[in-house]
Each structure stands twice: as C-alpha cells, then as structure tokens.
VOBA-664270 format. One line per 8 residues: number of its first residue (from 1); their letters; for each residue x, y, z of N, C-alpha, C. Coordinates in pm, 1 decimal. Example, Ala and Ser with C-alpha at 12.3 -4.5 7.8 and 13.67 -1.06 7.14 Angstrom:
1	as	1319.0/-569.0/780.0/1230.0/-450.0/780.0/1320.0/-330.0/780.0 ~ 1285.0/-225.0/708.0/1367.0/-106.0/714.0/1290.0/3.0/787.0
This chain:
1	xxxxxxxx	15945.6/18777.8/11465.5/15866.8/18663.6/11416.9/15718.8/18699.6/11408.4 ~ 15633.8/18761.2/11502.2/15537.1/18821.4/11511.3/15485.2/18873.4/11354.1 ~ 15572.4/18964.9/11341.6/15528.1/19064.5/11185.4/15554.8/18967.7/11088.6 ~ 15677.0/18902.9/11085.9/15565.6/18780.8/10977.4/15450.3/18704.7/10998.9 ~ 15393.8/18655.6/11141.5/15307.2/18615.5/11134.9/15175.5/18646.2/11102.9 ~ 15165.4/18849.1/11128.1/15041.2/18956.5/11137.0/14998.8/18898.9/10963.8 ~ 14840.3/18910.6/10966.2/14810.1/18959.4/10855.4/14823.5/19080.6/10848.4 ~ 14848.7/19127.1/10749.3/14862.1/19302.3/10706.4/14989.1/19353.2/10734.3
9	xxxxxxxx	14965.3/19474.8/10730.0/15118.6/19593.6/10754.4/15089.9/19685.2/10812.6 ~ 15171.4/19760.0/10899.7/15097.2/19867.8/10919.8/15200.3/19962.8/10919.4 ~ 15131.3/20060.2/10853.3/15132.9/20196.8/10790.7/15128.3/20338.3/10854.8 ~ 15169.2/20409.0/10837.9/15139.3/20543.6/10912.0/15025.6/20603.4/10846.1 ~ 14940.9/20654.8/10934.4/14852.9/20715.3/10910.5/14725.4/20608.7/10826.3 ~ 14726.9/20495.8/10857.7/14604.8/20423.6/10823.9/14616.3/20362.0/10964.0 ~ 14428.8/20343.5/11004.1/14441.0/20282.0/11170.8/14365.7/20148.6/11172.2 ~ 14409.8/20085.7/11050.8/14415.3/19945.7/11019.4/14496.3/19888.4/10977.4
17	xxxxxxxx	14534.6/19780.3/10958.7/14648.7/19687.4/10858.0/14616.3/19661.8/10723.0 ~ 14706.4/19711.4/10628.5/14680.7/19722.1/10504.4/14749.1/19617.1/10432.7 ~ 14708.5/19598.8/10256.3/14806.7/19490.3/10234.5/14816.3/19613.7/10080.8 ~ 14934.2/19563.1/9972.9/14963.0/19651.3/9834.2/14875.9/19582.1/9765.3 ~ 14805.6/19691.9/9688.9/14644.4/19629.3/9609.6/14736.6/19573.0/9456.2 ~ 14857.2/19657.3/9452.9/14944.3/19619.5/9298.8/14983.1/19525.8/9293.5 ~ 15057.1/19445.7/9445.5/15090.4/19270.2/9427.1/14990.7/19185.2/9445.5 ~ 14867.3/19223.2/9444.5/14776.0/19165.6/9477.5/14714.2/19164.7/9361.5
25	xxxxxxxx	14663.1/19262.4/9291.2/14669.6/19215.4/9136.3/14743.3/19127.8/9016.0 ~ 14905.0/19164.7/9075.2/14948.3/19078.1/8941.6/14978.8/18923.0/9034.7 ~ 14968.7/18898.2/9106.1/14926.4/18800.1/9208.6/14839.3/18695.7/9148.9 ~ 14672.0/18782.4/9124.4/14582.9/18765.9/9093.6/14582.6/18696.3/8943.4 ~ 14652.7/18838.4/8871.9/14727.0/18775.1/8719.2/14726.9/18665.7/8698.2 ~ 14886.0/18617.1/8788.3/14963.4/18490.6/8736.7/14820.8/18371.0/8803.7 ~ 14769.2/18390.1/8868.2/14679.4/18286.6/8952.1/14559.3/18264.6/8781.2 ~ 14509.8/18330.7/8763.4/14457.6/18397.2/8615.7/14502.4/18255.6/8500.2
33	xxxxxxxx	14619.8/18339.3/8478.7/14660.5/18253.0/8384.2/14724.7/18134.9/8365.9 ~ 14723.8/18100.5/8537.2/14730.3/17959.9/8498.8/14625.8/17898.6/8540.7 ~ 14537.1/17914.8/8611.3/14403.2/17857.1/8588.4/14339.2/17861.1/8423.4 ~ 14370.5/17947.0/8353.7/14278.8/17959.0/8235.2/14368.9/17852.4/8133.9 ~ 14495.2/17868.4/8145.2/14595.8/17782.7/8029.6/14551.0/17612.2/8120.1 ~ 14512.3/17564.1/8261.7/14431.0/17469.4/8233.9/14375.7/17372.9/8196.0 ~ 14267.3/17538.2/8206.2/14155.1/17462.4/8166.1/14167.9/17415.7/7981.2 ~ 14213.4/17528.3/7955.3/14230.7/17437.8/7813.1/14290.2/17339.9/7739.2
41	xxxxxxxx	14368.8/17270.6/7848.4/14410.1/17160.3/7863.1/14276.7/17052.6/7852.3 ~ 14188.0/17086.3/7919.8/14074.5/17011.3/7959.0/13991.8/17022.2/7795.8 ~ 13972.4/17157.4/7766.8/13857.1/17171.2/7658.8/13904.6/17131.1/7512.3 ~ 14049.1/17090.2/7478.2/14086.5/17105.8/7362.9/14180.6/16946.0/7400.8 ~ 14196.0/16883.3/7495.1/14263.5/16769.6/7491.0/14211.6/16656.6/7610.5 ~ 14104.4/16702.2/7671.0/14058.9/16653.7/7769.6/14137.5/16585.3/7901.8 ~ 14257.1/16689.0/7893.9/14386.3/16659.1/8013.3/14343.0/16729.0/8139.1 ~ 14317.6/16647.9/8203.2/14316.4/16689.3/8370.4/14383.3/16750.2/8453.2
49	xxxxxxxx	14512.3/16660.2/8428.7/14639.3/16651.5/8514.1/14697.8/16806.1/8507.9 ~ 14670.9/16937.5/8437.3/14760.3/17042.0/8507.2/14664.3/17115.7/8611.6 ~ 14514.4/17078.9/8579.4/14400.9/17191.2/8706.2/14419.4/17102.2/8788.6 ~ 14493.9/17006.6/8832.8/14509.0/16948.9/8950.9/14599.1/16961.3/9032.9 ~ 14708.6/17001.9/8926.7/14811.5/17125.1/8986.0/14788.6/17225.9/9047.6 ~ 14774.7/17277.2/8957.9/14684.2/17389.7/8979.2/14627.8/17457.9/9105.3 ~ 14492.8/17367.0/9092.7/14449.6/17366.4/9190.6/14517.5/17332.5/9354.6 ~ 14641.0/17258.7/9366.5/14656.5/17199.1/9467.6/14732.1/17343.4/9512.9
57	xxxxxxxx	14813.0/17409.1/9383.2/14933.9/17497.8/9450.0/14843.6/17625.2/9488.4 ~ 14700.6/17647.0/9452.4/14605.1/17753.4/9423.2/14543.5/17761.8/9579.5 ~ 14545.4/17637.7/9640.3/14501.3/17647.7/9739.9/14589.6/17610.8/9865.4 ~ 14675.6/17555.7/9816.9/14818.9/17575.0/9942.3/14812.9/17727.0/9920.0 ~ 14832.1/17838.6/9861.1/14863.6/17947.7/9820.2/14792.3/18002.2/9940.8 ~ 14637.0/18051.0/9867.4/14556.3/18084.3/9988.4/14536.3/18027.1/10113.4 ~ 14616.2/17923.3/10129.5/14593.8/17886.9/10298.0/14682.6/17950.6/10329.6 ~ 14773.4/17955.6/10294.8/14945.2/18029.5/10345.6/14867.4/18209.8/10349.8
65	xxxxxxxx	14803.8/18253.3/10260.2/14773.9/18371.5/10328.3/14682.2/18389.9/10403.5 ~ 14605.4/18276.6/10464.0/14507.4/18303.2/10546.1/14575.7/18221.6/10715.5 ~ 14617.0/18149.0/10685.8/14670.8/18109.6/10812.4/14799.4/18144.6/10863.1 ~ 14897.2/18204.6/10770.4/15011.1/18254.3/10831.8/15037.1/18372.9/10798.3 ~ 15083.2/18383.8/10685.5/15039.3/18536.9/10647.4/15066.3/18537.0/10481.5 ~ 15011.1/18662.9/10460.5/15040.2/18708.7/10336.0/15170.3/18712.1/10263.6 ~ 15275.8/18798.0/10406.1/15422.9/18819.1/10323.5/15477.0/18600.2/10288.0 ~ 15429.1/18530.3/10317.2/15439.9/18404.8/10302.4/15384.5/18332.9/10173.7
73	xxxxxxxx	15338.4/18396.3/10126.1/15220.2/18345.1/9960.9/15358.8/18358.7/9867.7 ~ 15351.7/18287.1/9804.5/15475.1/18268.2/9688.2/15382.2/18326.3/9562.5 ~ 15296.6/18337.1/9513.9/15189.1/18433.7/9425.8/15254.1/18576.3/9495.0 ~ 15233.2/18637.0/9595.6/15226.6/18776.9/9635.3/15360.3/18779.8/9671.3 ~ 15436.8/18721.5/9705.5/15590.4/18717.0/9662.8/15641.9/18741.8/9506.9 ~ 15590.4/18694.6/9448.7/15599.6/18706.1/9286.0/15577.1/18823.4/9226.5 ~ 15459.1/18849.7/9308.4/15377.9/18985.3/9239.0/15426.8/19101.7/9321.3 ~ 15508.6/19074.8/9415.9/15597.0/19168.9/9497.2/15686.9/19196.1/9407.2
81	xxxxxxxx	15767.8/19087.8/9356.7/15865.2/19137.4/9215.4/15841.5/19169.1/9121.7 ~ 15751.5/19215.7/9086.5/15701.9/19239.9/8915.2/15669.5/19361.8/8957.2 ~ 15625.8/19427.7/9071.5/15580.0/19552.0/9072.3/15638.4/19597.0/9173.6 ~ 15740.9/19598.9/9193.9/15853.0/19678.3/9315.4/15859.7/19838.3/9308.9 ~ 15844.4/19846.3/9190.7/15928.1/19956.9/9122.4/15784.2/20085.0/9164.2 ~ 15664.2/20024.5/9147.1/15543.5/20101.3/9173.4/15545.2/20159.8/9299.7 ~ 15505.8/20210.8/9292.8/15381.9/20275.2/9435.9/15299.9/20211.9/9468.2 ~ 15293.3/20167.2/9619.3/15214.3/20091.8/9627.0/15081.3/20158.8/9674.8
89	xxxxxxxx	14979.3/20071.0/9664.9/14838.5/20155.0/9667.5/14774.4/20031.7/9768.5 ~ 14764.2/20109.6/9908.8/14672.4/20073.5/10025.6/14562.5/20038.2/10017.0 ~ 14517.8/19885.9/10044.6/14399.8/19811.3/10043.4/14380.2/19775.5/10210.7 ~ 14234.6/19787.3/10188.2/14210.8/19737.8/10401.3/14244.1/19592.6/10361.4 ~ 14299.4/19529.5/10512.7/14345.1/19369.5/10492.5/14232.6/19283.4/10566.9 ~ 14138.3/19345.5/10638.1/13980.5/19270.8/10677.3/13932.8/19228.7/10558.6 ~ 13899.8/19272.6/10446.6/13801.2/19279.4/10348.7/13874.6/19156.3/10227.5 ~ 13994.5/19170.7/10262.5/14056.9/19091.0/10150.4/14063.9/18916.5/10231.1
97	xxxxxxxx	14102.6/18937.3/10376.2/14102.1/18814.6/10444.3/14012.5/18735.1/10398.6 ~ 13850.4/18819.8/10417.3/13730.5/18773.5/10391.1/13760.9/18709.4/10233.0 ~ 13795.1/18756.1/10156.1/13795.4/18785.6/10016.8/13819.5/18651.0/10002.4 ~ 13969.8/18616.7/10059.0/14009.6/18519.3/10027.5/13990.4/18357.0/10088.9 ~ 13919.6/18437.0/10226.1/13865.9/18282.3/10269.5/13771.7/18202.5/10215.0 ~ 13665.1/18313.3/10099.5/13574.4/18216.8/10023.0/13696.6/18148.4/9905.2 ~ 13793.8/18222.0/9845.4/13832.4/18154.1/9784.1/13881.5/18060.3/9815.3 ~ 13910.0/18005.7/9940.7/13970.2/17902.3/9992.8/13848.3/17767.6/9968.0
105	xxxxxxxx	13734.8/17861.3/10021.1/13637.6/17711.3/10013.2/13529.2/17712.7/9861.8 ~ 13624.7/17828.4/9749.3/13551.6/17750.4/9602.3/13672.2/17677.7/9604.3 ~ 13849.4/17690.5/9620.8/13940.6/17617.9/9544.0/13946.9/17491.0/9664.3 ~ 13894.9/17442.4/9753.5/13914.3/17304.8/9853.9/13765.1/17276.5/9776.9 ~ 13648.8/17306.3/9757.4/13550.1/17256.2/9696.1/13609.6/17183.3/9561.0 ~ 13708.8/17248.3/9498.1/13746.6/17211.8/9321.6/13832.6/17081.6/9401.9 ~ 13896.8/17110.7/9481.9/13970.5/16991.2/9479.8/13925.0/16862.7/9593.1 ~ 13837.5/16884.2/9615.9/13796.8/16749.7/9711.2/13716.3/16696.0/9558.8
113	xxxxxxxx	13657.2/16720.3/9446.2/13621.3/16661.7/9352.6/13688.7/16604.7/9268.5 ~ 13780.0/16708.6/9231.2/13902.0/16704.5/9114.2/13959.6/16558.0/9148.8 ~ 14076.1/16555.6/9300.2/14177.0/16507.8/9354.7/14092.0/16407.4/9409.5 ~ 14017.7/16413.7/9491.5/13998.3/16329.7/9651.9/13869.2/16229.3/9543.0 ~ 13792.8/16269.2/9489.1/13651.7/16202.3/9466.7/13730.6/16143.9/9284.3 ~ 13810.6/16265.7/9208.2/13808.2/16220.0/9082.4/13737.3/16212.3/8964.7 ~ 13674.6/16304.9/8994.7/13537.3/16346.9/8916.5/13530.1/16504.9/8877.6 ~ 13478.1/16479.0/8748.4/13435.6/16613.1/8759.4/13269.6/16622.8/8666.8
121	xxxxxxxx	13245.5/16741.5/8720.4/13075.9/16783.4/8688.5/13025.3/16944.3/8665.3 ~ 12902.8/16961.0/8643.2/12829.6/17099.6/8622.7/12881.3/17147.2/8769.7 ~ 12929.7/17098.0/8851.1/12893.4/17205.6/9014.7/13114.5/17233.3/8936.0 ~ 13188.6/17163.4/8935.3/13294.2/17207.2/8940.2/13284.0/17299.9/8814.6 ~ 13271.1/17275.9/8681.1/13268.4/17388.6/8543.5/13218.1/17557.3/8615.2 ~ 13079.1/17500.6/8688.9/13081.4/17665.5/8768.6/13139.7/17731.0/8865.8 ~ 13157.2/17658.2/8972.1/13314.3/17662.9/9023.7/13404.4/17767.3/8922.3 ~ 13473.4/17663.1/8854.2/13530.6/17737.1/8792.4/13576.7/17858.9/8711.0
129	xxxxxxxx	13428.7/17879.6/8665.4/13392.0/17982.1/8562.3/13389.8/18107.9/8688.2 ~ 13322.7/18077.0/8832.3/13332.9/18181.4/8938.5/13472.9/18222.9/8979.9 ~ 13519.9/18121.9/8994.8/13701.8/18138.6/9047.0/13758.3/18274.2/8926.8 ~ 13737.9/18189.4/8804.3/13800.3/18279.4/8644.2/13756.1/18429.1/8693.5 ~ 13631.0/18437.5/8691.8/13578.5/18577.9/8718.7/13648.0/18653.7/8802.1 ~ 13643.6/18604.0/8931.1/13724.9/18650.6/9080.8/13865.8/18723.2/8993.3 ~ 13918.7/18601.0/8990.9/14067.3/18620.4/8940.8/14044.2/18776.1/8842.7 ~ 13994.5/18752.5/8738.6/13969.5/18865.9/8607.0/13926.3/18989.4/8659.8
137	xxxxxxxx	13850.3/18989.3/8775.7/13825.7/19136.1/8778.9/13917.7/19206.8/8879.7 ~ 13952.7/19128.0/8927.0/14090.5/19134.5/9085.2/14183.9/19225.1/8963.2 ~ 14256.1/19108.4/8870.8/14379.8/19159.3/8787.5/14320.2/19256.2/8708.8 ~ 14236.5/19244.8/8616.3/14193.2/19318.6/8510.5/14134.4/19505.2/8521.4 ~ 14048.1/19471.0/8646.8/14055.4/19603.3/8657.6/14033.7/19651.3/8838.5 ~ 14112.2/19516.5/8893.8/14158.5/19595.5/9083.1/14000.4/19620.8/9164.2 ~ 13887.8/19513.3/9108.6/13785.6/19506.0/9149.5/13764.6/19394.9/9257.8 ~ 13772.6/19392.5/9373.7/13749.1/19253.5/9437.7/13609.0/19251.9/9434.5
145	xxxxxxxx	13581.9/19146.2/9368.1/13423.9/19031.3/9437.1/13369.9/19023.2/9546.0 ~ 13478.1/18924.4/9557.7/13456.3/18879.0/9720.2/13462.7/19012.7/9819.2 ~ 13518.5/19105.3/9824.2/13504.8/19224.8/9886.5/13355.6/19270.1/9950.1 ~ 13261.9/19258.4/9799.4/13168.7/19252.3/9789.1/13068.0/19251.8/9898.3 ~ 13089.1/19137.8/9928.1/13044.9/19029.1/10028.1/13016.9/19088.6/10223.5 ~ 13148.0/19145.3/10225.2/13214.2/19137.5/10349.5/13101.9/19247.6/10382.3 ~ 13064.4/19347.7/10394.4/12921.2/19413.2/10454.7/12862.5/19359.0/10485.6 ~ 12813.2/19239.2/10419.9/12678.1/19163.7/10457.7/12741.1/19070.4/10517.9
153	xxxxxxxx	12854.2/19036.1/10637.0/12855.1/18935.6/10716.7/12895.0/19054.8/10872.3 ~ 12992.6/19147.5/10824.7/13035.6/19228.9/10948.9/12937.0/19360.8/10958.6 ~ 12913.8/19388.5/11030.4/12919.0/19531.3/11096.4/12968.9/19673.2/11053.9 ~ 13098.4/19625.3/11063.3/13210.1/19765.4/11040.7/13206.0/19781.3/10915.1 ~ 13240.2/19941.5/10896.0/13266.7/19996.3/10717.4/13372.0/19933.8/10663.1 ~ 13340.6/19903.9/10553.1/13475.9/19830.2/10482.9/13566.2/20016.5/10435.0 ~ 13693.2/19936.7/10472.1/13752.2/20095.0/10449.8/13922.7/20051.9/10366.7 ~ 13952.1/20137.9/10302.6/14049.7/20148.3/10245.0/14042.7/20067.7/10123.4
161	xxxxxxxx	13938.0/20097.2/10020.6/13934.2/19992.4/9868.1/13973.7/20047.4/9794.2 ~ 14030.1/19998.9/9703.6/14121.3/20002.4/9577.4/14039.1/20086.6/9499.4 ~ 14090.9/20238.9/9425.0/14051.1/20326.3/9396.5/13953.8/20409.9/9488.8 ~ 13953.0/20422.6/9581.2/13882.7/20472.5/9730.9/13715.3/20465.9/9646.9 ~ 13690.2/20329.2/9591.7/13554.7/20300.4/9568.7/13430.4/20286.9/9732.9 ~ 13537.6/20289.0/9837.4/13405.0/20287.0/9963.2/13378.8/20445.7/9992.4 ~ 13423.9/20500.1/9952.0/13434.5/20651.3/10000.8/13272.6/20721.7/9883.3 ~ 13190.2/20807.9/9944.5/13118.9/20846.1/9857.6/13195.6/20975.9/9749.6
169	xxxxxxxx	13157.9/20975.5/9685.6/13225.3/21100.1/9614.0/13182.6/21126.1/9510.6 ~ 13147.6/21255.9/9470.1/13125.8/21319.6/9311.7/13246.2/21212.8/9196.6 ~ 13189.3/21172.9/9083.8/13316.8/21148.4/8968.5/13368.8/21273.6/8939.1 ~ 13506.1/21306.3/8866.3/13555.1/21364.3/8806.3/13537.4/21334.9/8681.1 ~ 13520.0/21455.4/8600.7/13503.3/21451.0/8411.4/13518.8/21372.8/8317.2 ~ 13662.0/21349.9/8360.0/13715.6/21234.5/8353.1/13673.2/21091.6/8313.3 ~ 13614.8/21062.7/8406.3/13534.6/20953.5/8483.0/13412.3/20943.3/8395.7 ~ 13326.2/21003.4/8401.6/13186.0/21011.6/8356.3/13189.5/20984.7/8212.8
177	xxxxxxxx	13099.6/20875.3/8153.2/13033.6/20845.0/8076.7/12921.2/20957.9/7998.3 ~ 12921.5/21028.4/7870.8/12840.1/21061.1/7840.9/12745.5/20935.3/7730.2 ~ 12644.8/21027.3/7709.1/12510.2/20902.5/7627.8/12618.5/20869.7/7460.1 ~ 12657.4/20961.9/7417.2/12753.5/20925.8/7305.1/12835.8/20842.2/7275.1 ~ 12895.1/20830.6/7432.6/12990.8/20722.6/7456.8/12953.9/20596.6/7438.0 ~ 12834.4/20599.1/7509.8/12719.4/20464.1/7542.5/12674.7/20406.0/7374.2 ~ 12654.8/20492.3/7340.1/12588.3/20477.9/7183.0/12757.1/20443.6/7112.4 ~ 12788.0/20429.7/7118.4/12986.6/20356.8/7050.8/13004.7/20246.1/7090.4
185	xxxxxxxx	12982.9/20253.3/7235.9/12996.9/20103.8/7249.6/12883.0/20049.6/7242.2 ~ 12754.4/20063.1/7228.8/12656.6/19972.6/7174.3/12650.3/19923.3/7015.2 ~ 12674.7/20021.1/6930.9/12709.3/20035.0/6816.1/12842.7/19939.8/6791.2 ~ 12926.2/19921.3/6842.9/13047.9/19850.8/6857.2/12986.5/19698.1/6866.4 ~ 12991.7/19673.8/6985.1/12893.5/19576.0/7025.1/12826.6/19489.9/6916.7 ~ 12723.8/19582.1/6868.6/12617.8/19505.4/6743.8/12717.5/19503.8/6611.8 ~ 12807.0/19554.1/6547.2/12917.9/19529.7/6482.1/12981.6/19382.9/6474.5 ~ 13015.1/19375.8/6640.3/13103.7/19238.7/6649.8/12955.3/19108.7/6639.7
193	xxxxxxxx	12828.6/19152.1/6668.6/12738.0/19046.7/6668.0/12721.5/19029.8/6502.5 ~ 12713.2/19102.4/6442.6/12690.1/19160.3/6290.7/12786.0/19035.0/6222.5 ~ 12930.6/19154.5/6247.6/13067.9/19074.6/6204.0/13037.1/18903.2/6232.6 ~ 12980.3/18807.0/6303.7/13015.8/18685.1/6391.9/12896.5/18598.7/6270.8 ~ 12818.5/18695.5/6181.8/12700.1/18639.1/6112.0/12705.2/18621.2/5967.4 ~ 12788.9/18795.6/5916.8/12797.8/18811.8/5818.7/12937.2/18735.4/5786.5 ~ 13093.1/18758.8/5891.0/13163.0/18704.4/5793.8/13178.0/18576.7/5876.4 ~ 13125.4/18460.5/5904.9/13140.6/18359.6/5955.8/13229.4/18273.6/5804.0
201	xxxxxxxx	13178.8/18279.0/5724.0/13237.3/18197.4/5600.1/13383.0/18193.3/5595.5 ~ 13371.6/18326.3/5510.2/13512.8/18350.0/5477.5/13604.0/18359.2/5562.6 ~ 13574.7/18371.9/5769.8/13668.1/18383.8/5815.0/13713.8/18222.1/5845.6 ~ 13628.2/18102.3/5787.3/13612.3/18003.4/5851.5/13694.8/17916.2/5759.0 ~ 13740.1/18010.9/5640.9/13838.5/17877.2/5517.6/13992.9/17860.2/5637.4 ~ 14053.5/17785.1/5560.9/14114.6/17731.3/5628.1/14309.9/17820.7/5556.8 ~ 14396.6/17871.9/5644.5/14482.3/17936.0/5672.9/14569.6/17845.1/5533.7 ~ 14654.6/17946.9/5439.9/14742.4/17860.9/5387.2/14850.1/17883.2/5413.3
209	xxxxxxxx	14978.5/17773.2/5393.3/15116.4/17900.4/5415.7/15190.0/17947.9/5304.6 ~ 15259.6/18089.2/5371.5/15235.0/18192.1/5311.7/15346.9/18162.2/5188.8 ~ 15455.0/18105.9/5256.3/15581.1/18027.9/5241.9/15604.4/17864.4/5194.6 ~ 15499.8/17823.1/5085.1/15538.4/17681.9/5084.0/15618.2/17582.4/5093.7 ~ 15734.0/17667.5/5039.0/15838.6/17563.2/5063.6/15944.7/17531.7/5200.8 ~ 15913.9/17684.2/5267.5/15921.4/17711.6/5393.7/15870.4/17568.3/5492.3 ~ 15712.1/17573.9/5450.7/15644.9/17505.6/5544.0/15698.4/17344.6/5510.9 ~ 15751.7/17330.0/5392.8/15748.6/17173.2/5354.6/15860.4/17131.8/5433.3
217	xxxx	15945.7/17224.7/5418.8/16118.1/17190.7/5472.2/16034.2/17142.2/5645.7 ~ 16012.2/17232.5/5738.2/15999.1/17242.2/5829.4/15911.0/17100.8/5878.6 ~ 15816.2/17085.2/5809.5/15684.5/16943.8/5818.8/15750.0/16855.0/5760.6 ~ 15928.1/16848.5/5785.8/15955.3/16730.4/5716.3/16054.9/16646.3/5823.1
C-alpha cells in the first residue's frame, strides 16, 4: 500500500524518486487538448459549461497527484497507455511535485471563479492563456515551466531533467544553430507577416463546393 502511496519510483541507480517524463507528456497532451477544444467553446459560441468540466476533472487530476500519488492520476494512467511501448526517460519527482502544485493553485484559482463565484474576467483569460502555455511546452517539446521555478524556492540542485537540461554540457553539432539557420527562420517569419498582408483578400472569399449537387443532396 505504501508504494502506491510514495510520490515517485524508485529506480536503480538514481538516489532519488523519479517519475516517466513520456507519460507525463502525453498526460500533458490530452490535459492540452482539452483545455484548448474549451475554450473554443467559449470564443466561437460563448459556452461555458465544458471549461467547467474541465476544469473540475483538471484539478481533481492534480490533487490526486499531489496528495496521493501519481500512479493514481487517470491523465498519467492514460498517458501510461499510449506510451508503454517506449522507453521510459527519468525525470526528478521533487521538481515536478513543485511543478504541479502551482498548477494546482492556477487550476483551484480558475475554478473558485468559473464554478464557486460564476464569473469570469481578464485575471481568469490569463490564467488561462498561462495554464495553455504550461501544458504546450510540457507536451510539445518536454519543457517544464514550472520546473523553472523550483531553484528559487529550495536549496538543492534540481537533478534528473528531461533531456539532462540541468547538467552543464558542450551541445553536440547536431544541436547547434548556425547564423544561416537563424536567417531562414527570420526570413520565414517575415514571409508569413508578408503572406497575412499581401494575400489577406483572396484568401478571405468565401469557399465554394466543389461538388454542387453533392452539397445540395446533403443540405437537404
């Protein structure tokens, strides 16, 4: 009963408790996309009622991994099945605790407004837009935020991060950015600002179908 209760796992040859940085990403994912599908509930129909969902299961979620444990999160249960098949890749479980206890108090902040008060405002939209971020760089590219953070409250080295980003080290070739590169994607960049000016018109007529009689049968 104990080891379900531990946060973390422990591992041979790490002399901390670790958690898998891969279910913790697509974890992150599904948390992702349904916060973002939402909100656009909100921006395109002005429906409330699924970020209140949402939100409620978003933060039962993270309490379950902060107060009992992780192997208990139905998110990291999920994301345990989608990526079984991987290797898993060792994250320290201090840094993520931290990680996730702020997320506990942006997603109980969203919902003592959302749910309890019934309101919403500029403090929840940023809220939100912070949560989105969290989520996006967690899944998108295995960056924690909140990680961030955890130096400037403890003492101890944060140790064991996803891509051994705490470790100092030379890049590999690989890795490194030359100025050419930089100049593509700036060049890229001013393209899509370009593109957003020049073809605003023509991308802005309106779609016909392709299939008329297709579409009539169907709209009938």
């Amino acid at each position: 009963m104990n080891k379900w209760m531990q946060f973390g796992e422990t591992v041979n040859g790490y002399e901390l408790r670790v958690l898998n940085e891969r279910e913790i990403r697509a974890a992150a994912g599904i948390m992702f996309l349904a916060t973002y599908t939402s909100l656009l509930f909100i921006l395109f129909d002005g429906n409330f009622i699924p970020v209140k969902f949402v939100l409620t299961f978003f933060l039962l979620d993270l309490l379950i991994r902060v107060l009992i444990s992780p192997r208990l999160s139905p998110t990291l249960i999920f994301g345990r099945l989608i990526v079984r098949k991987q290797m898993p890749e060792y994250v320290g479980a201090p840094q993520k605790k931290f990680a996730w206890i702020i997320g506990i108090v942006l997603s109980a902040t969203m919902f003592y407004f959302f749910i309890i008060v019934n309101a919403y405002s500029p403090i929840t939209g940023i809220i939100c837009l912070i949560c989105l971020v969290f989520l996006f760089f967690e899944a998108a590219f295995g960056i924690c935020l909140g990680c961030l953070f955890y130096p400037l409250f403890f003492r101890k080295k944060v140790q064991h991060c996803p891509g051994e980003v705490c470790d100092i080290k030379d890049r590999q070739p690989i890795q490194k950015v030359s100025w050419a590169q930089l100049m593509v994607l700036l060049i890229f960049i001013g393209l899509i600002v370009l593109a957003s000016m020049v073809l605003k018109a023509p991308y802005s007529k309106p779609l016909h179908a392709l299939f008329p009689a297709l579409s009539t049968e169907t709209t009938r």
